[in-house]
N, C-alpha and C positions, 0 to 999 in steps of 0.2 A: 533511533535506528530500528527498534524492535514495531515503530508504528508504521516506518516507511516501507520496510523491506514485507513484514507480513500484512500488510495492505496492496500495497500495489505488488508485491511478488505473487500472490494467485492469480488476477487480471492478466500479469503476463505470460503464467506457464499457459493460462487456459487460448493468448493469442497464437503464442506458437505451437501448440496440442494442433490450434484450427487451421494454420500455416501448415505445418505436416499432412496433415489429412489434406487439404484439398490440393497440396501437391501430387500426393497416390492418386485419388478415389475422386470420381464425381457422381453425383445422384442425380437423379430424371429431374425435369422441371416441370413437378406436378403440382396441383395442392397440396396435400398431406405434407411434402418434403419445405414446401414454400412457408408451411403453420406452422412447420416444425423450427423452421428459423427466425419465425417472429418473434416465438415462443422462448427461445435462447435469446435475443435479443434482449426481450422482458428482462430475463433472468440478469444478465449483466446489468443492464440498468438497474435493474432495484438495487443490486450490489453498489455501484456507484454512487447513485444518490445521496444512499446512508452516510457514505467516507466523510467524517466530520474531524474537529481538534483531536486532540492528543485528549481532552479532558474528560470529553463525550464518551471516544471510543471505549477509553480505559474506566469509564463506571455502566457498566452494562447493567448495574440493579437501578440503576436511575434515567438510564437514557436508552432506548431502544434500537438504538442506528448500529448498534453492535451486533444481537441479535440477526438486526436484519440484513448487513451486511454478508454473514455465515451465511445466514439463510440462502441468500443468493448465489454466494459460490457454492454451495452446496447443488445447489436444484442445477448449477451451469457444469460442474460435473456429473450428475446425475445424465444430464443430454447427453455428454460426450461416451457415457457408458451405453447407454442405445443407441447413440450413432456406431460404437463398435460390434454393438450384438447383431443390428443390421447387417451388418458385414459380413458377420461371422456365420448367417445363415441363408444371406441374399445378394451374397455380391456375385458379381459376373464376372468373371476372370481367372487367373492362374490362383490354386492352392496357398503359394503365399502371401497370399491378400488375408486370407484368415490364422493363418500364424500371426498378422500382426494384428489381425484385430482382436486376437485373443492378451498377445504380449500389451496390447493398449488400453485393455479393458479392464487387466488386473491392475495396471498403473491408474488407471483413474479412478479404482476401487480403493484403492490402498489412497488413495491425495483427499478423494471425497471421507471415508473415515475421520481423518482430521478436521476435515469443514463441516463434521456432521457432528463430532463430538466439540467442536466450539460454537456450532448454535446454539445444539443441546446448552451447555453451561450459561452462554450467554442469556438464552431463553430461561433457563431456571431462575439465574437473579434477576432478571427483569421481573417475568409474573411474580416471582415469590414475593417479591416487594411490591408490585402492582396489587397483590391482593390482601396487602396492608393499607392499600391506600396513600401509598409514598412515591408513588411515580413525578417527576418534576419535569417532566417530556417538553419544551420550550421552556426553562426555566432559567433565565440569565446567565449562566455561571461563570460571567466574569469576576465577580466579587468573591474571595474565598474566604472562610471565615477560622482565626489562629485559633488552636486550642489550646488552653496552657493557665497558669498563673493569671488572676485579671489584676494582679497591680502592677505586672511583667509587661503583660499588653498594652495596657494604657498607657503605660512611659514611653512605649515603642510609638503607639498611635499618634502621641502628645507631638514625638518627634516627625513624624511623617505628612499632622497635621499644619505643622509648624511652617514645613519645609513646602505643602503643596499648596498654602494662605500666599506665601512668594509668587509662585506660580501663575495665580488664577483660578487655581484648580479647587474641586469640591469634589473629597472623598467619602464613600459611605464608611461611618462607623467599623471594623472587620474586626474591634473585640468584643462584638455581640455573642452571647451565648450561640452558640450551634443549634441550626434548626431542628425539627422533628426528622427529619429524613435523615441528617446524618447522624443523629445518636443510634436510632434506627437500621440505616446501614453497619455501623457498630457493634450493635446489637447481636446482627444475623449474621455477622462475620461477612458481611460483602466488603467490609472497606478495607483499603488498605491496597496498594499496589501488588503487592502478591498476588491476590484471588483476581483482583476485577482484571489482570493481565491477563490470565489464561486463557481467553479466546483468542485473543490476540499472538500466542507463544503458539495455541494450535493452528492457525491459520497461516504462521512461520512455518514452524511444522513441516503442514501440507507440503507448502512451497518447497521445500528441503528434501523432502522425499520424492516429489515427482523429479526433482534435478537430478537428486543422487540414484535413484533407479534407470536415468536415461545414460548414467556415465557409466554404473555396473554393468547395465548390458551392453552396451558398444562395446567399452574396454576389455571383461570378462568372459562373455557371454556369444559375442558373433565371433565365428573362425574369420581368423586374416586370411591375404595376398585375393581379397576380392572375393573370397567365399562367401561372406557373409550374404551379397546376391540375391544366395540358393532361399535363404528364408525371410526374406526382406523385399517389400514393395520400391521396385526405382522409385525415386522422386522427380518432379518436373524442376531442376537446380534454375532454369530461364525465368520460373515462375516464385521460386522463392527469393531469386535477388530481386525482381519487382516489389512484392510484398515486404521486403528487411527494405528496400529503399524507403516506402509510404510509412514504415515504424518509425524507422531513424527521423522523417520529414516530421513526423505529430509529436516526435520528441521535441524538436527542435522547435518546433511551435509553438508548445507548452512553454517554451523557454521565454519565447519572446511578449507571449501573451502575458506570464508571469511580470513580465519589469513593468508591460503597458495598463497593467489593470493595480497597478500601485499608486495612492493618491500623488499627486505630484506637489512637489517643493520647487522654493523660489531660490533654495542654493547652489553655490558653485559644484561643490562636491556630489549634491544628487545629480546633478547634469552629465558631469565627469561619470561616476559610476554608472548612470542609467544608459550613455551611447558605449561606455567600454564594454557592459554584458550584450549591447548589440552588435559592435563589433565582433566580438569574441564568437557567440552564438554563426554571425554567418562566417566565420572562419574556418569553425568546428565544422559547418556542413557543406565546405569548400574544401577542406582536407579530407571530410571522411570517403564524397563521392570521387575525390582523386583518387583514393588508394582502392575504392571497393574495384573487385572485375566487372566485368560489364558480359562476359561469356562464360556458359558454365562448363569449357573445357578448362579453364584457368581458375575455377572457383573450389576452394577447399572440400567443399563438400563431392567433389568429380573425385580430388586426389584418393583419400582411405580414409576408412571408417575412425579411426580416430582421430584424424584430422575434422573431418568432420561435426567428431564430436565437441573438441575444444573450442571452433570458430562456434557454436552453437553455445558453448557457455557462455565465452567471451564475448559474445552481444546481447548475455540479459547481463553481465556484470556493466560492459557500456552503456545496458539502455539505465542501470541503476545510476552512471555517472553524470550523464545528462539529463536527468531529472533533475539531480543536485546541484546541476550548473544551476538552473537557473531560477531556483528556489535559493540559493547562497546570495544571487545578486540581487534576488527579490528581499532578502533578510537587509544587505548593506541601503537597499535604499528606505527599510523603514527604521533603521537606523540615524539618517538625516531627517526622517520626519520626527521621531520622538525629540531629536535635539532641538530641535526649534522649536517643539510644545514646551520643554521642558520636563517630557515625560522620561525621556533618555537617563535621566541626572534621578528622576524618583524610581522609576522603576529599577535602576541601580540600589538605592541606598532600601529598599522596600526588601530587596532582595539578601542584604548584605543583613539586615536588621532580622529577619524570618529564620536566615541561618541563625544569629546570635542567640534566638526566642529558644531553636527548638534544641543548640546544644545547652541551655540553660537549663529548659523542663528538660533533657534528659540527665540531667547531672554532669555534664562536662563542665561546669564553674564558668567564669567567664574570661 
């Protein structure tokens, strides 16, 4: 949870940041404005690229894609802070244009702080370890290696050896001594899921704060019965149900791309599961565009500002649920592929065996 939401939760405050803005405000179609959104582009991609395992992300003194991921939401907030000073000095229009490009500027001040102090960290255990010479940057890390008693491990091995000779299978060794990098890591205190998390808890963080600061100020902060108005740029509502239609459609996309890029099995059950998450998928976006408005005198965000504000939460918590659609049905159908390797039945018993290893070394008895 803490990889999903504080990974793809900055991607998406920074889509709807870009959705609000270009519902207010438009800028010339110059150069400078035209490089300037190459430039943000860059920025998000470099962010993207990095999004690797849960294993990667979470060892930032070994694997850089962390580092570099902050990095990029950092420098993609950084844009959105001078797209606001823009405004706040150059815009053309009524006075409330730069109330909010001020109220937006401290909000991407306050989100980017979090993405700048989980580079920062990020970047510290990386080079720290990089200028030991322990970087393992394309380094396998499927194979993980038990610490513990080695006549504790070998029994375990002996059994898991035993069990994958059935199989076909050929396992590496994994009660090898610990390489140089993770005593190393040890060493410098990077290891361990506490430390190497905290980029990951600030890029959460972030995310939590640009939320909770757009709910404090609606709720708290703009006067009711439509005053609110007075210091508030209208929005183009025609224009952001188009934009939340193209979200919800690349959600849904994700969805189906997800079952279709899974190796395919010759069983009844992946067949079964793999057209039920396709069914389901066009269902979901056969109900969502029934109920959505299609006009924005009928659209939440016409009604009042706090109404506005909820349909605005309730579709990053939606866009969190449709990710998990079909990333759940992408787990069920590598579920029929281990069964068939045989991997289903060891990576079970590998896992039941690991717990047993590590309340052992810790003194839980057996």
């Amino acid at each position: 949870i803490l990889y999903f939401i504080g990974l793809f939760g900055p991607i998406m405050a920074e889509w709807f940041a870009r959705m609000y803005y270009d519902s207010r405000f438009a800028f010339g179609d110059d150069p400078f404005h035209r490089l300037f959104e190459v430039i943000n582009l860059c920025f998000l991609a470099m962010a993207v690229v990095h999004i690797r395992t849960v294993d990667v992300m979470s060892n930032p003194s070994k694997y850089p894609d962390m580092f570099a991921y902050a990095l990029g939401i950092t420098l993609l907030s950084f844009t959105s802070i001078c797209r606001n000073i823009e405004l706040m000095f150059f815009v053309d229009g009524e006075s409330a244009a730069k109330t909010v490009a001020k109220r937006d500027c401290i909000k991407q001040i306050g989100q980017g702080t979090f993405y700048l102090a989980a580079t920062v960290v990020a970047g510290t255990h990386y080079y720290s370890n990089l200028s030991n010479g322990n970087s393992s940057y394309g380094y396998d890390d499927s194979h993980r290696f038990l610490l513990g008693s080695g006549e504790l491990c070998s029994n375990i091995m002996g059994l898991i050896g035993d069990f994958a000779s059935t199989c076909g299978l050929q396992i590496r060794n994994l009660a090898e001594e610990p390489d140089y990098d993770t005593k190393v890591s040890a060493e410098n205190g990077y290891g361990g899921n506490s430390t190497t998390n905290i980029p990951l808890w600030l890029c959460l963080g972030g995310y939590l704060y640009n939320l909770a600061h757009f709910i404090v100020m609606v709720v708290f902060c703009f006067p009711g019965g439509g005053k609110h108005k007075s210091i508030s740029v209208p929005m183009n509502i025609d224009f952001c149900i188009h934009r939340l239609g193209e979200w919800i459609m690349l959600l849904l996309g994700e969805s189906i791309l997800s079952l279709l890029i899974v190796e395919t099995s010759m069983s009844k059950n992946y067949y079964i599961t793999f057209y039920c998450g396709i069914i389901s998928v066009i269902l979901l976006q056969y109900l969502h565009f029934r109920s959505q408005p299609h006009h924005a005198s009928e659209h939440s965000m016409r009604r009042n500002k706090n109404a506005g504000m909820v349909f605005s939460t309730l579709m990053q918590i939606y866009s969190f649920a449709l990710v998990s659609v079909g990333v759940s049905f992408k787990m069920l159908l590598y579920e029929y592929i281990y069964q068939e390797s045989g991997g289903y039945k060891l990576r079970r018993l590998m896992q039941l065996l690991r717990d047993s290893a590590m309340r052992q070394l810790a003194g839980g008895g057996g």
